[in-house]
C-alpha positions, 0 to 999 in steps of 0.5 A, a space after each residue: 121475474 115481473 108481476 104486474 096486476 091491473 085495477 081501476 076497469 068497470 062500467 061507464 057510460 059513452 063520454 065517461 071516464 075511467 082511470 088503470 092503474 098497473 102495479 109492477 112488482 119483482 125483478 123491476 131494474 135496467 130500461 123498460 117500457 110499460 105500456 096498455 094493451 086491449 082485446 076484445 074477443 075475436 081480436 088480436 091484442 091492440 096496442 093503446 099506448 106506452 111509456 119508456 122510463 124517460 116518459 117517452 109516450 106513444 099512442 094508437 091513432 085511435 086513442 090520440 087525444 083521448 087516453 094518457 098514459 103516465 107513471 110513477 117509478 117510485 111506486 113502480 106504477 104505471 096509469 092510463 087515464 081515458 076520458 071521452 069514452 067510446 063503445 068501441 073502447 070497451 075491451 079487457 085491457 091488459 099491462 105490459 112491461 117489456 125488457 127491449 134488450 132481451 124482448 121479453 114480456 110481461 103481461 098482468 092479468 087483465 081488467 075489463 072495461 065496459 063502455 056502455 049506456 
């Protein structure tokens, strides 16, 4: 089992920036992706970008050029950098890992991030 707890949402203001951090911690073996994820009430959960174990990254459009996913396999962590921060950003953001082979899911608990003046 896979256990992953996000930390580093909060308040900011439009154009500002903020740094997620997800720790990974458990059955962490074999080819993963890590990836963040948003929802806003009323919405499905979006995809904002993900990361495979070889750095392979992938964003929303919306996201592009804005927001960086990185991590840190020694540490098991997986970072989302946003910069140029917009209103319609603001949304609980959530860690995700992903075995592909078996298509199972893990999710963390969530962090909220509020983009507002």
């Amino acid at each position: 089992q896979v256990q992953l707890v996000e930390s580093g949402g909060g308040l900011v203001q439009p154009g500002g920036s903020l740094r997620l951090s997800c720790a990974a911690s458990g059955s962490i073996f074999g080819i993963f992706v890590m990836g963040w994820y948003r929802q806003t009430p009323g919405k499905l959960r979006e995809l904002v970008a993900t990361i495979t174990n070889g750095g392979t990254r992938n964003y929303a459009d919306s996201v592009k050029g804005r927001f960086t996913i990185s991590r840190d396999n020694a540490k098991n962590t997986v970072y989302l950098q946003m910069d140029s921060l917009k209103a319609e950003d603001t949304a609980v953001y959530y860690c995700k890992l992903r075995r592909p082979i078996s298509q199972i899911d893990y999710w963390g608990q969530g962090t909220q991030v509020t983009v507002s003046s």
